[in-house]
KOLTOR-356301 format. One record per residue (C-alpha): residue number from 1; residue in one letter; x negated, y, z negated. Coordinates in steps of 0.001 Angstrom, whole numbers. Each point is the difference from the previous one (the first is absolute). Example, Ala and Ser with C-alpha at 12.3 -4.5 7.8 and 13.67 -1.06 7.14 Angstrom:
<marros>
    n  res        X        Y        Z
    1    a   -12300    -4500    -7800
    2    s    -1370     3440      660
</marros>
This chain:
<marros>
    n  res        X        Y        Z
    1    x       15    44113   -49689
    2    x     2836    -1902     -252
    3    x     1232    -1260    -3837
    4    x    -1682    -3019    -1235
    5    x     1991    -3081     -337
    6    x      488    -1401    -3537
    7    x     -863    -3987     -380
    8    x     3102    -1750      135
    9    x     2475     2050     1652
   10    x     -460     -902     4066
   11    x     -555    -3572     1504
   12    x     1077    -3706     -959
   13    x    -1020      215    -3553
   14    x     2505     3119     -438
   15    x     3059    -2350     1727
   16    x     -320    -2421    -3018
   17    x      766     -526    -3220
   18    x     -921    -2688    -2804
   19    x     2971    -1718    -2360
   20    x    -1087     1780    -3052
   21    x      -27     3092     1786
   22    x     3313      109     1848
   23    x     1763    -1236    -3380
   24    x    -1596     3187    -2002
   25    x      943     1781     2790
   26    x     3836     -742       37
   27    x     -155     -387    -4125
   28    x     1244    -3476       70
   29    x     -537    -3170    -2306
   30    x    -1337    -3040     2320
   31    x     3094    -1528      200
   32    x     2040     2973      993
   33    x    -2546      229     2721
   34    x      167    -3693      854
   35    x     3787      224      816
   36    x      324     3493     1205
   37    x    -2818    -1226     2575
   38    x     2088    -3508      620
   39    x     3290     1770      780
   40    x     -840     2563     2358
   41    x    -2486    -2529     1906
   42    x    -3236     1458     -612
   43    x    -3258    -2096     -269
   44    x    -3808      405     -402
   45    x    -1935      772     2923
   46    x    -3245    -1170      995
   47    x    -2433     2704     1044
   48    x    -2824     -540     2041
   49    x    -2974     1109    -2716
   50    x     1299     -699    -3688
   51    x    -1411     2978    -1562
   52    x      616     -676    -3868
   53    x     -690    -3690      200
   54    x     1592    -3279     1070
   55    x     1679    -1188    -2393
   56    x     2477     3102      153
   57    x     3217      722     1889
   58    x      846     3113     2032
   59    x     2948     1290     1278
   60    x      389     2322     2886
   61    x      500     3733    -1465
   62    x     3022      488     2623
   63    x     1669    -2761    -1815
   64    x     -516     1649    -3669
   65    x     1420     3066     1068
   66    x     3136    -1676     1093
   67    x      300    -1938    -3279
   68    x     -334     3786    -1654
   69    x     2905     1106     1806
   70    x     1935    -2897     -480
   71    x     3872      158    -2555
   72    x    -1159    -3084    -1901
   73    x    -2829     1569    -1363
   74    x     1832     2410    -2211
   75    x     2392    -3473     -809
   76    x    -3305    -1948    -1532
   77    x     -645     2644    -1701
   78    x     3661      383    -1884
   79    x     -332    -3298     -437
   80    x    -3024      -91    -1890
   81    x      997     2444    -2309
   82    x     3272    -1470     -591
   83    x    -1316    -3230     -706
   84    x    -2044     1798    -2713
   85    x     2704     1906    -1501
   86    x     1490    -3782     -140
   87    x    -2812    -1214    -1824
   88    x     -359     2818    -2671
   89    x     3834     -446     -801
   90    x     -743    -3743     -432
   91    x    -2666      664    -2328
   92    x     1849     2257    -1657
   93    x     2841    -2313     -653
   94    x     2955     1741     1660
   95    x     1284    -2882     1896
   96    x     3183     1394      932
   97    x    -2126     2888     1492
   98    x    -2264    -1706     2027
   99    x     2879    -2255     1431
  100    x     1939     3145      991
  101    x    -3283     1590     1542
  102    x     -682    -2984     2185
  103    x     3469     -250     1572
  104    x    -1065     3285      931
  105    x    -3400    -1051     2574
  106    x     -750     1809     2734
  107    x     1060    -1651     3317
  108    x    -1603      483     3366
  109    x      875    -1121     3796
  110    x    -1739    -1404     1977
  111    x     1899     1042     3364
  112    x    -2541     2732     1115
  113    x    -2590    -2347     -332
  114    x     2139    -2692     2471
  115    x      542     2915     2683
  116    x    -3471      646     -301
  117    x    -1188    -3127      601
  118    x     2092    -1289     2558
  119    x     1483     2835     2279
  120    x     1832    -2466     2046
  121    x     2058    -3008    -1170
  122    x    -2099    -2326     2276
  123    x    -3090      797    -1783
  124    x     1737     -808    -3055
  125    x      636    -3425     1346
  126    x    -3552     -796     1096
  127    x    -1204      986    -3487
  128    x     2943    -2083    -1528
  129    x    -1906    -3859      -21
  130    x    -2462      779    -2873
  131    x     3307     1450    -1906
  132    x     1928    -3212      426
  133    x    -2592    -2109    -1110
  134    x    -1030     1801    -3027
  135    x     4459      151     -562
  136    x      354    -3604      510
  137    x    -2992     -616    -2208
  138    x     1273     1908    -2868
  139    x     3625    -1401      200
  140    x    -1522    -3331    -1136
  141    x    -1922     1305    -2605
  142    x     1408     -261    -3705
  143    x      129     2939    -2676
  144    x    -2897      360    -2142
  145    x    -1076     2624    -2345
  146    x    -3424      -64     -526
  147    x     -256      325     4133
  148    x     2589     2887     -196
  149    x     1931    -2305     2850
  150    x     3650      821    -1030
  151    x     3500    -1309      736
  152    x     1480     3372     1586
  153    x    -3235     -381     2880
  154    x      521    -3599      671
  155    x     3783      -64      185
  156    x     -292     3178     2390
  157    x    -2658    -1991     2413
  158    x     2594    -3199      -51
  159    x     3007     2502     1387
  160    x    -2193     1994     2229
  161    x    -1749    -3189     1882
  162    x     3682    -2095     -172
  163    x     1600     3252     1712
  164    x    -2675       83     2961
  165    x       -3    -3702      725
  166    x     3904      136     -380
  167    x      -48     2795     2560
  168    x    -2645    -1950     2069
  169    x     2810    -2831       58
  170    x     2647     2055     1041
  171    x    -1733     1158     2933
  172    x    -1557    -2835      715
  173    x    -3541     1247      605
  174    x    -2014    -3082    -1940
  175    x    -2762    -1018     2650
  176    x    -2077    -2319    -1596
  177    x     -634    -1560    -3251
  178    x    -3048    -2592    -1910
  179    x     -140    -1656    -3007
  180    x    -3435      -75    -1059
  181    x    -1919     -716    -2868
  182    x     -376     3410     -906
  183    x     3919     1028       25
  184    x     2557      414     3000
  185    x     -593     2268     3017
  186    x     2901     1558     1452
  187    x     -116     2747     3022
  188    x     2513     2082     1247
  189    x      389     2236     2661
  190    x     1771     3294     -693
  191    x      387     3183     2621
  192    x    -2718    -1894     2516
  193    x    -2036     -559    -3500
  194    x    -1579    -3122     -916
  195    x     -157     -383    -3685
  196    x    -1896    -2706    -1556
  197    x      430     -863    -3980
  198    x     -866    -2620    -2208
  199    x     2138    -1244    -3242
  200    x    -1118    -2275    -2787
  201    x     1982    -3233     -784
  202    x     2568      322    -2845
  203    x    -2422    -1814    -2754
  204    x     -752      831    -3297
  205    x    -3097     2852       16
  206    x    -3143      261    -1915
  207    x    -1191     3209     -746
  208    x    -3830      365      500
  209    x    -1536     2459    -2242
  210    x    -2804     1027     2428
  211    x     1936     2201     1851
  212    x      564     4040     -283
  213    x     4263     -383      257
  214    x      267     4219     -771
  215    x    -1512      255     3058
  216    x     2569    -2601     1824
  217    x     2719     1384    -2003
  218    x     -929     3844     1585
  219    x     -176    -2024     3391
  220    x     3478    -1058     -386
  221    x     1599     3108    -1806
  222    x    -1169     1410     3550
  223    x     1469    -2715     2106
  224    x     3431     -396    -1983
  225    x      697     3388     1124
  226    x    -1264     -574     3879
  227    x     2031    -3391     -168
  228    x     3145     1904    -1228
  229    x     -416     2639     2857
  230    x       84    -2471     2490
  231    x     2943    -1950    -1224
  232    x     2408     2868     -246
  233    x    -1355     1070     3609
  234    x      722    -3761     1691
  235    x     3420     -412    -1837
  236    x     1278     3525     1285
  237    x    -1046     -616     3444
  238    x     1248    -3267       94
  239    x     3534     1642    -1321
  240    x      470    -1460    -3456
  241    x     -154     1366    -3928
  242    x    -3580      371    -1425
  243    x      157     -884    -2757
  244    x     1843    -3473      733
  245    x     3852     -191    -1268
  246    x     -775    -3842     -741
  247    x    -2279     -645    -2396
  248    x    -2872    -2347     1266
  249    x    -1457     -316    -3398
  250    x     3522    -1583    -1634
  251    x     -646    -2726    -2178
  252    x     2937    -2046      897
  253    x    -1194      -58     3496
  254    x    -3465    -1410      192
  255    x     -451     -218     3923
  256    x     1581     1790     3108
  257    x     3831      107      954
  258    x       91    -1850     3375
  259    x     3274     1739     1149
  260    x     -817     2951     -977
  261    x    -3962      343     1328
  262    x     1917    -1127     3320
  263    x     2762     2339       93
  264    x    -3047     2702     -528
  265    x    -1641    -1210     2502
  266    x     2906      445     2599
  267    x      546     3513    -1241
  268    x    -4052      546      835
  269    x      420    -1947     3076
  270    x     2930     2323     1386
  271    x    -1719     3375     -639
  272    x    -3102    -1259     1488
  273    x     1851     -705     3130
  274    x     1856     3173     -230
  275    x    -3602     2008      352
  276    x     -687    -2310     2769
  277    x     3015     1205     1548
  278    x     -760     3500     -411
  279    x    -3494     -267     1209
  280    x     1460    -2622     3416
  281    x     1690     3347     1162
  282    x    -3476     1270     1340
  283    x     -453    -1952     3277
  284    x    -3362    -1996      335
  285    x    -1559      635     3172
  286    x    -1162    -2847     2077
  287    x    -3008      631      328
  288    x     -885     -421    -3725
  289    x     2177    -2886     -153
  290    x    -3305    -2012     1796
  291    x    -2224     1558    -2088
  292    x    -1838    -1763    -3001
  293    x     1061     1659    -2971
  294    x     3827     -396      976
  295    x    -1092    -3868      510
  296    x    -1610       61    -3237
  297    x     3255     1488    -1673
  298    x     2571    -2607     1541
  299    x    -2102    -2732    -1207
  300    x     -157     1608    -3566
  301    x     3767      135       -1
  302    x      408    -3537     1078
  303    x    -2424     -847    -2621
  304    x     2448     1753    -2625
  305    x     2696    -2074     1268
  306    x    -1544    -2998     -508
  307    x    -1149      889    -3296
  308    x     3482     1276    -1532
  309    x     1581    -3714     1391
  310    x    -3041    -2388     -814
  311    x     2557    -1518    -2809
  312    x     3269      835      813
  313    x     1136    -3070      458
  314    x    -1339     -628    -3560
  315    x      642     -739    -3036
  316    x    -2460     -621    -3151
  317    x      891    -1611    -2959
  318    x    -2943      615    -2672
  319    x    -1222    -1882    -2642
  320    x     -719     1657    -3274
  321    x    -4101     -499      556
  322    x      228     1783     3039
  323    x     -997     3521      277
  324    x     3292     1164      454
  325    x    -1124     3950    -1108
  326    x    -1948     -163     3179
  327    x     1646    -2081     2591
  328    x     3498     1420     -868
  329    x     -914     3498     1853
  330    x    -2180    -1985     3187
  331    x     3342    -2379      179
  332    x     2083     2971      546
  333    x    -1654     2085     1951
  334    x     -806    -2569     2700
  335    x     3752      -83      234
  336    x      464    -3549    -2443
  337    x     2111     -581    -3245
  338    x     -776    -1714    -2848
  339    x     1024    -1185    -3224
  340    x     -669    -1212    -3261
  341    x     1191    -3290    -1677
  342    x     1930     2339    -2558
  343    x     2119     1019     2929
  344    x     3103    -2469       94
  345    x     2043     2113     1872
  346    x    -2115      997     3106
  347    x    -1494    -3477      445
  348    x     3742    -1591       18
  349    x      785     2825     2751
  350    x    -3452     -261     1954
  351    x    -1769    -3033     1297
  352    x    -3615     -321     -477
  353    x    -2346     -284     2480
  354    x    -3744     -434    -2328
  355    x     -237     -515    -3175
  356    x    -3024     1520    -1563
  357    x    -2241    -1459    -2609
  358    x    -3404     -288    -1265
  359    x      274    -2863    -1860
  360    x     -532    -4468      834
  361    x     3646     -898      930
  362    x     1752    -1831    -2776
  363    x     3107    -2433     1408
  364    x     1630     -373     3298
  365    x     -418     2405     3073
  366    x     3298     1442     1632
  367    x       84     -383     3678
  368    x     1907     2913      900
  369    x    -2851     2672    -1087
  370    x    -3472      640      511
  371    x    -2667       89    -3582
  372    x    -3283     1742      150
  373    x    -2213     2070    -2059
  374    x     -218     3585     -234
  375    x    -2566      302     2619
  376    x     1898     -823     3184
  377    x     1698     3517     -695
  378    x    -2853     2155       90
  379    x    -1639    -2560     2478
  380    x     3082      454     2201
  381    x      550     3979     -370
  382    x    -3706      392      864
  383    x      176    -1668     3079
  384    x     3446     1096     1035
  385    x      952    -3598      455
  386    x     1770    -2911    -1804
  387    x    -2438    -2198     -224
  388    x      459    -4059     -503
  389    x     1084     -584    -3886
  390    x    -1791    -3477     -220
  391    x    -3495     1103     -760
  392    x     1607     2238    -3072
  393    x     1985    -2652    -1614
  394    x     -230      319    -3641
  395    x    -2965    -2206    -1740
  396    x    -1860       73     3022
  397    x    -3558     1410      646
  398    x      937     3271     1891
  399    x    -1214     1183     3452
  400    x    -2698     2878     -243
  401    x     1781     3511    -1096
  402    x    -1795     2075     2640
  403    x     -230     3841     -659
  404    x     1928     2127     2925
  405    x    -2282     3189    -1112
  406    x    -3072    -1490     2171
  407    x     -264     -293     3799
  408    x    -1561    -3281      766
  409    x     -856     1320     3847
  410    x    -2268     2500    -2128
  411    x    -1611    -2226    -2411
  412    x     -803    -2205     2860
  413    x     1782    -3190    -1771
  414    x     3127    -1224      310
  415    x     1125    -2628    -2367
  416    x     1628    -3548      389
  417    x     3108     1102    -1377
  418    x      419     3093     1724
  419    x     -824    -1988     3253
  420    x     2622    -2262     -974
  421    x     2535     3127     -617
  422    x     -561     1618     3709
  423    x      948    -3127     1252
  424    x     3131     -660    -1921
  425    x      949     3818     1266
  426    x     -973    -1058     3831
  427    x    -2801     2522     -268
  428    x    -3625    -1093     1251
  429    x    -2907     2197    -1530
  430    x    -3105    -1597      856
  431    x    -3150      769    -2353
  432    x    -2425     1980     1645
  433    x    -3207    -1804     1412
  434    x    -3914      936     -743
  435    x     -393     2274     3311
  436    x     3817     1391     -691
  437    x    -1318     1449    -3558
  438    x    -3138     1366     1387
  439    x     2019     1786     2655
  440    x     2582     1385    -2919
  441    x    -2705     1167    -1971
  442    x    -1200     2390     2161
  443    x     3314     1254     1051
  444    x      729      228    -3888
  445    x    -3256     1371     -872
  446    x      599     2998     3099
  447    x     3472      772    -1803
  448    x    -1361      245    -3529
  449    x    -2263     2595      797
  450    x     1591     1019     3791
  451    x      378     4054    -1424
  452    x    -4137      106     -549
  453    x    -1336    -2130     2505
  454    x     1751     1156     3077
  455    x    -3075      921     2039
  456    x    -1976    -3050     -480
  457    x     3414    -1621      632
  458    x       97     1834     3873
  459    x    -3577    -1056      412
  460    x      -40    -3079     -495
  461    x     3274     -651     1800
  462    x    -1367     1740     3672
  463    x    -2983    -2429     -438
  464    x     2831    -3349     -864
  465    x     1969     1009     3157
  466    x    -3399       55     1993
  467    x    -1174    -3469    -1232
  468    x     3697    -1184      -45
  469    x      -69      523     4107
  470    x    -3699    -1731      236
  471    x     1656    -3024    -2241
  472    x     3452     -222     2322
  473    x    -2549     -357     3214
  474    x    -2225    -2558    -1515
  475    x     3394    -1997    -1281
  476    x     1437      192     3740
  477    x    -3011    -1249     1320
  478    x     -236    -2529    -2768
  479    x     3790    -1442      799
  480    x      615    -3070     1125
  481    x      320    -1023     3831
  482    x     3034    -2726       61
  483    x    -1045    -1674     3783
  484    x     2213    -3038    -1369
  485    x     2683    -1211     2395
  486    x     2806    -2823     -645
  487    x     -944    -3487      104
  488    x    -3371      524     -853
  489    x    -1252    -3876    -1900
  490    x    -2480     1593    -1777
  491    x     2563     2486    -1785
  492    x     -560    -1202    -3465
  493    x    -3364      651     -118
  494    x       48     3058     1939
  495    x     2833     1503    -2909
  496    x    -2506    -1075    -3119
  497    x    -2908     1516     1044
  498    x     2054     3117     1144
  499    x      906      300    -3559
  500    x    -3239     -375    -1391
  501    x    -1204     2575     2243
  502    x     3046     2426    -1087
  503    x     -945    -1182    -3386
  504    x    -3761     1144     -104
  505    x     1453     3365     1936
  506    x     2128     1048    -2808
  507    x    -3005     -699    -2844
  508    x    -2430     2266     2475
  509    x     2566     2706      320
  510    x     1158     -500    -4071
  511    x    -3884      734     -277
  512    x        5     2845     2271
  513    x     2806     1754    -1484
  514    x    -2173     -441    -3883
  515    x    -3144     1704     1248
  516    x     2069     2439     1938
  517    x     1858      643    -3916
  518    x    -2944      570    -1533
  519    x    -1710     2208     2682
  520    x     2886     2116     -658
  521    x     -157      305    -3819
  522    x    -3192      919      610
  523    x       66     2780     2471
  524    x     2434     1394    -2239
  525    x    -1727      220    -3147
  526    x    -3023     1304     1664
  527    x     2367     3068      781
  528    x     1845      118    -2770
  529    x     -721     2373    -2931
  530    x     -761     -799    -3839
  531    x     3183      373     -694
  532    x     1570    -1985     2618
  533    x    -2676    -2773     -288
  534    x     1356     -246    -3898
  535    x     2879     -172     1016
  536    x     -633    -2839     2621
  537    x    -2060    -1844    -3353
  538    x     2954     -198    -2151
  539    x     2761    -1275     2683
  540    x    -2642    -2345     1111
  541    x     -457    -1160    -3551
  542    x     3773      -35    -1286
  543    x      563    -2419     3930
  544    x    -2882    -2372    -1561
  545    x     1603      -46    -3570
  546    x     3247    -1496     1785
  547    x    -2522    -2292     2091
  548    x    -1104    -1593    -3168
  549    x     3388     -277    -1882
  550    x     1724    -1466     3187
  551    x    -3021    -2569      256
  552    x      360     -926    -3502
  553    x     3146     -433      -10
  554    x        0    -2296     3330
  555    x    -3219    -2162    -1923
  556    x     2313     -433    -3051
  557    x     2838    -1132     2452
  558    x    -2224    -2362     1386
  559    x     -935    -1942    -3196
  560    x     3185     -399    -1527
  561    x     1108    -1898     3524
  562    x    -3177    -2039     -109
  563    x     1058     -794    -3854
  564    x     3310     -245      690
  565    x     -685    -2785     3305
  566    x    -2350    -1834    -1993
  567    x     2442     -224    -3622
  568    x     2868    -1105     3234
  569    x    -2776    -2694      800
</marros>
C-alpha cells in the first residue's frame, strides 16, 4: 500500500494560490505586494475550477516562489522599517534626527529586473509602446501632493520622452503620425521595430480623483528605468554621449536647433553607410537577387529614401498656435527645416517655402510662399507625398484627416479622400467588389486558422480541383462561336445581342462560382474538428463585423451626397 495522498498537495488546486494567501505567504503589506507583483510582470491567473470562490484572485505558485527569491524583497522590507524608525523620531520631536535618517533610505535597482525581462534589446523595444505612452502622459501632468505626483517624476518623463523623439529625429525613423481627438499618434520604426505611441496635447490637465495613481506611479517607476535602458543603448550604437552634452531641456532654447539636429543627422547618416559598406563586401548571389524578400528589401530602402527627402526642399515657418512641440521633430526628420517667427536671423538667411498656421488669415497674402494649416504636414508625411496646399488654406473647412494605422483593402472601404490621394500619387487601387470579398474571405478565413485546419483544407481542395475541371469544360462548351465575317449589314445587331448573351454568361457563371463557395465551406466544416469549427465561427464573425461597418459607412456616404445635391438645388 502505497502512502495516502493528503488533500491539497497534488492536482490544479495545489498549482494555485489566493491574494490573501500569497501575501501571508511572502509577509508583505498589500501594497508592497501590488508593486513587487507590477515590476517583475506577474499577474493573476485564471484557473479552470475556482476552488475558494469567484470573487478571489489566484496566482500561479511558480510565480510566488520567484517573487520569494527575488533582491527587492529584502529592499521593501528595509524600507518599511525605516519609514517607521522615521515616524517614531517625528513623534518624538527630533527633527534634525529624522531628517538625517531619511537622507539615509535604502535604494534598490532595478537592472536585474530589466535583464530579466527582456533578454534581448529587441524585446525591449516591442514592450517599449505602453512605456512611452504612460512617459508622455506623465510629462504633461502637473505636481500635486495629495496625488503624490511630484516634480522630480514629471521633469524626468519630459527629458526621457524629448531624448527618444530627439533621437528618432536624428535618425530619421518617424513613419507615421495622427492628430486625433484623443492626443497625437506617432510610430517609429527602430532595428526592423515598429513602435506605435500616443502623446497628449500640451493643455492644461485635470486631475480626476477616480483613479488609483500609486498604481500608475509603480507602472512608471518600472518604465523610467526600461526607457533609460534603451536610450543609453540607441545613443551608444548610434556613436554619440548618453547622456546628451546639449541640454534639450534648456530654458533659453524652447524648440530644436535646426543646424545642429542636421549636422547630427549627417554624422548618423555617414556611419549608417559605413555598416552598409562593411556588410556590401559579402557578394549577393544572383540567384537571390530575383527572389522576393531581396525585392521586398530594395523597395523598403527606396521607401526610406523617399521618406528622409519628402521636405527637403522645405522650409516651415510656424505660427505660435501651431503645435510646434510636435511638428518640429516630423519636420526634421522627413529631411525639412523650420522656424519660428522669433527667428530673425535664419528667416533673413532662408527663404520660406509654407507658412504654417491654424488660425483665419488676417491682411494680405504674399505670393512668393505657400499658407496652410498644420494638417497638410502629417497629411503629406503619411502619404509620402506633397500634396496640393489649396484645400489646407487657413480658415478653410479641412479635407478628412484619414488615419494611416488602418488598411482600407481590409476593411473593405475605401474613402473619397483616400481615392482622391491614389490618384494624385498616379496609383489606382480599386475597391474590392461583392464576389471579390466573398472570395477574400475565405482565403483570409484559411490563413487565420491555416495551422489547425490543414486537413479539411487538403480535402476540400482535391474535391475544388475536381469540380474546377467539370466547370472549365462546361465554360468551353458554353463560349461563344464568332461565325461573323466583314461586311456583314446586320453587324449591329448581331454585336448587341452578342453582348447580352456574354452578359447573362458571366451572371450564370458569377452564380456558379457562389454555390460552388459555399459547397466548399461546407465540406470543410463537416470535417473539421470542434476546435477548428470555432475557429472557422470567429473569423467568419470578425469578416461580417467589417461587412457591417463598411456598409454603414457607404449608407452614411450616400445621404450626405443626397443632402448635399439637394441643399446645391
Amino acid at each position: 500500500m502505497g502512502k495516502k495522498i493528503q488533500k491539497g498537495k497534488k492536482g490544479e488546486k495545489s498549482q494555485y494560490l489566493t491574494r490573501s494567501k500569497a501575501i501571508r505567504k511572502l509577509q508583505l503589506s498589500l501594497k508592497d505586494f501590488r508593486r513587487l507583483c507590477i515590476l517583475k510582470g506577474v499577474y493573476p491567473r485564471e484557473p479552470k475550477k475556482k476552488f475558494e470562490g469567484t470573487n478571489k484572485t489566484y496566482y500561479h505558485v511558480k510565480d510566488i516562489k520567484i517573487l520569494m527569491h527575488d533582491k527587492l524583497l529584502n529592499k521593501f522590507r528595509e524600507l518599511k522599517a525605516h519609514a517607521k524608525k522615521y515616524k517614531k523620531l517625528m513623534n518624538r520631536k527630533e527633527n534634525k534626527l529624522a531628517e538625517d535618517h531619511l537622507k539615509k533610505a535604502p535604494k534598490y535597482s532595478l537592472s536585474h529586473i530589466i535583464k530579466e525581462r527582456y533578454p534581448t534589446f529587441i524585446d525591449a523595444l516591442r514592450d517599449l509602446d505602453d512605456a512611452l505612452c504612460l512617459i508622455s502622459l506623465f510629462a504633461n501632468l502637473p505636481q500635486h501632493h495629495t496625488l503624490e505626483i511630484t516634480k522630480k517624476e514629471t521633469e524626468a518623463c519630459t527629458n526621457l520622452i524629448k531624448e527618444f523623439m530627439f533621437y528618432c529625429t536624428v535618425t530619421q525613423c518617424f513613419k507615421k503620425a495622427f492628430y486625433s481627438i484623443k492626443g497625437i499618434y506617432y510610430q517609429v520604426e527602430i532595428m526592423g521595430q515598429n513602435i506605435t505611441w500616443i502623446a497628449p496635447y500640451q493643455f492644461n490637465q485635470r486631475l480626476p480623483f477616480d483613479i488609483d495613481y500609486k498604481v500608475m506611479s509603480t507602472f512608471l517607476e518600472f518604465y523610467l528605468a526600461l526607457v533609460r535602458f534603451v536610450n543609453h543603448k540607441l545613443y551608444i550604437d548610434l556613436g554619440f554621449k548618453h547622456p546628451l552634452e546639449h541640454n534639450l531641456n534648456d530654458e533659453n532654447k524652447i524648440y530644436l536647433d535646426v543646424a545642429l539636429v542636421q549636422s547630427l543627422q549627417k554624422q548618423a547618416r555617414k556611419k549608417f553607410e559605413q555598416g552598409q559598406a562593411g556588410q556590401d563586401k559579402f557578394q549577393i548571389s544572383e540567384e537571390f537577387k530575383d527572389t522576393p524578400e531581396m525585392k521586398k528589401l530594395t523597395k523598403k530602402e527606396e521607401h526610406q529614401k523617399r521618406q528622409r527627402n519628402l521636405f527637403q526642399k522645405c522650409v516651415f515657418l510656424l505660427n505660435r498656435e501651431a503645435p510646434i512641440y510636435s511638428l518640429q521633430y516630423l519636420i526634421l526628420s522627413f529631411g525639412g527645416a523650420f522656424a519660428t517667427e522669433e527667428d530673425e536671423d535664419f528667416l533673413q538667411n532662408n527663404k520660406v517655402t509654407h507658412h504654417v498656421m491654424d488660425r483665419p488669415l488676417q491682411g494680405k497674402l504674399q505670393t512668393n510662399k505657400e499658407y496652410v494649416q498644420p494638417q497638410w504636414i502629417v497629411d503629406s508625411l503619411n502619404n509620402l507625398h506633397l500634396l496640393p496646399t489649396q484645400p489646407y488654406k487657413p480658415g478653410q473647412t479641412l479635407p478628412p484627416h484619414l488615419s494611416p494605422f488602418v488598411d482600407d483593402l481590409k476593411e473593405g472601404y475605401i474613402p473619397t479622400r483616400q481615392k482622391e490621394i491614389n490618384a494624385l500619387k498616379g496609383e489606382v487601387v480599386e475597391e474590392p467588389n461583392e464576389e471579390e470579398e466573398s472570395m477574400s474571405e475565405v482565403d483570409n478565413k484559411n490563413e487565420e486558422s491555416e495551422e489547425d485546419i490543414q486537413p479539411a483544407k487538403q480535402v476540400a481542395k482535391s474535391q475544388k480541383d475536381n469540380k474546377a475541371t467539370k466547370n472549365d469544360k462546361v465554360e468551353e462548351l458554353k463560349k461563344p462561336v464568332n461565325l461573323k465575317q466583314k461586311g456583314d449589314a446586320d453587324s449591329s445587331s448581331d454585336e448587341d445581342s452578342e453582348e447580352e448573351d456574354l452578359k447573362q454568361k458571366k451572371q450564370k457563371n458569377q452564380k456558379i462560382k457562389k454555390e460552388l463557395q459555399k459547397e466548399q465551406e461546407e465540406l470543410g466544416k463537416i470535417l473539421m474538428t470542434k476546435k477548428q469549427r470555432r475557429l472557422y465561427d470567429q473569423a467568419d464573425k470578425s469578416i461580417q463585423k467589417k461587412k457591417e461597418v463598411a456598409n454603414k459607412l457607404k449608407e452614411k456616404k450616400k445621404r450626405i451626397e443626397q443632402s448635399k445635391q439637394k441643399g446645391g438645388k
